[in-house]
N, C-alpha and C positions, 0 to 999 in steps of 0.2 A: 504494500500500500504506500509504504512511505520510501523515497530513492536511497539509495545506498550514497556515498561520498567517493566523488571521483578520486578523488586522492587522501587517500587511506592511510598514509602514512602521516599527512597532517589530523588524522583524527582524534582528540582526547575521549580516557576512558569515558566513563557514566557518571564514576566520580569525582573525575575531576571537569566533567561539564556542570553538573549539581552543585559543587563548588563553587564554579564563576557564580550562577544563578544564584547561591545561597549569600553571596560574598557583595554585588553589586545591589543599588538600591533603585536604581535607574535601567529600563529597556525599551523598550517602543514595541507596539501590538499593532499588528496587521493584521486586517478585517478588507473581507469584500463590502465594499461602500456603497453608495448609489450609484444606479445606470451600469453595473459588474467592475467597478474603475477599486483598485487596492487603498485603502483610508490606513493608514499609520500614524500614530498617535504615541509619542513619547510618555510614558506612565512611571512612577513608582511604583515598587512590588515587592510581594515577598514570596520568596519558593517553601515549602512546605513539605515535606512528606511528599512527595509525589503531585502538589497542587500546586498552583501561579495563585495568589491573590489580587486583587488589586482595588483600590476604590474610584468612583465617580458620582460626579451630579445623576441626578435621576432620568434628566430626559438628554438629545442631543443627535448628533451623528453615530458616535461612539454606539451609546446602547439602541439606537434603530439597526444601525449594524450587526449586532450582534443577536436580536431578536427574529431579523430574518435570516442570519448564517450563523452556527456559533461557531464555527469552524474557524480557526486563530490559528495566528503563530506569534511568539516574542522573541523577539534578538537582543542579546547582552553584549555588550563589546566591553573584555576586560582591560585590555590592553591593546592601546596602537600608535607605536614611536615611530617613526617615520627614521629610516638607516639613511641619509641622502649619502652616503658614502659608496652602500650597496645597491642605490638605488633601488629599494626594495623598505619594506616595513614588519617592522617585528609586532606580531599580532594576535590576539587570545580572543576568541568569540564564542558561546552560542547560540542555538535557534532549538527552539519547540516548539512543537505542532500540538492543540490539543482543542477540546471543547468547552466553550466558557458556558456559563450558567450566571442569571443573574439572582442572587439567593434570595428571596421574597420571605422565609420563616424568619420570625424577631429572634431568636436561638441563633440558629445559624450563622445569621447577619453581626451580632453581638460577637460569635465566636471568633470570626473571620475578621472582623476589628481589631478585636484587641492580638490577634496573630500578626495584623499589619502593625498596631500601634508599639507592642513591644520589642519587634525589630528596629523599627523607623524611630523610636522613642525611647531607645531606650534606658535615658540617662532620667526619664521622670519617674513619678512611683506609679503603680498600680491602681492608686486610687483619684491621682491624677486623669489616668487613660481612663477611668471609669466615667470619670465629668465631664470628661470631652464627650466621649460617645453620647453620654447622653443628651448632654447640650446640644451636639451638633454632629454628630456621628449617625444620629440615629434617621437624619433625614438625608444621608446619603447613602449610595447603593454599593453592594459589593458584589464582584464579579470571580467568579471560581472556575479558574480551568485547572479542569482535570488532563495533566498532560497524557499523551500519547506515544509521544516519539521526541526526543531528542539528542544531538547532534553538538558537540564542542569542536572546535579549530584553530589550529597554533600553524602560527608562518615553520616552515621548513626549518630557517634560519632560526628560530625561538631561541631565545637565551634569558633563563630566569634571571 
């Protein structure tokens, strides 16, 4: 279903593509948009067990997108120093493929918050994260892809 990597040799394990996703707080999500045309959308995230989180406003492009395809991908770019000496670029990336869901149970949604706010957060306390959501968490929506397939990439040249 999902392509294989033309060049194999640049491929990172599973864990160290989980890794970059677990490590980066920033990715961008591709969505079929209006008229079939690709909408990407730079987001904060957090990887999870096998899940992407992410939040949003309620209404927009984004979630009409996603209502009529949930079918996504996000790209992490961990590293990319440009060699001008090699002409070339020292480079660390993923991409997953998965199914986003907008989570509509107050449970849920509450879960998947405080998943996002104690990564992205996590120099506050708990009871902190708890006033946000509720102040203002709770009128925004959370989006859960269940990934599917993913893929990490390092330049040839890669030097940690």
């Amino acid at each position: 279903m999902f392509r294989e990597m033309t060049k194999i040799k640049q491929q990172l394990s599973k864990e160290e593509t989980e890794a970059i996703l677990e490590r980066a707080t920033c990715g961008v999500l591709g969505l079929i948009g209006d008229n079939g045309y690709p909408y990407t959308v730079p987001m904060s995230h957090v990887y999870d067990n096998g899940y992407l989180y992410l939040h949003s406003i309620k209404k927009g492009h984004k979630m009409d997108a996603i209502k009529a395809n949930p079918n996504v991908s996000f790209t992490v770019i961990d590293l990319n120093e440009v060699a001008s000496a090699e002409f070339t670029a020292h480079f660390r990336s993923a991409i997953l493929f998965g199914k986003a869901e907008i989570v509509e149970d107050e449970a849920g949604r509450a879960e998947a918050f405080m998943i996002i706010t104690k990564k992205l957060c996590a120099d506050q306390s708990e009871e902190a994260m708890r006033k946000m959501y509720q102040s203002s968490g709770a009128g925004a929506s959370v989006i859960k892809v269940k990934v599917e397939h993913m893929t990490g990439k390092h330049s040839s040249n890669f030097m940690e």
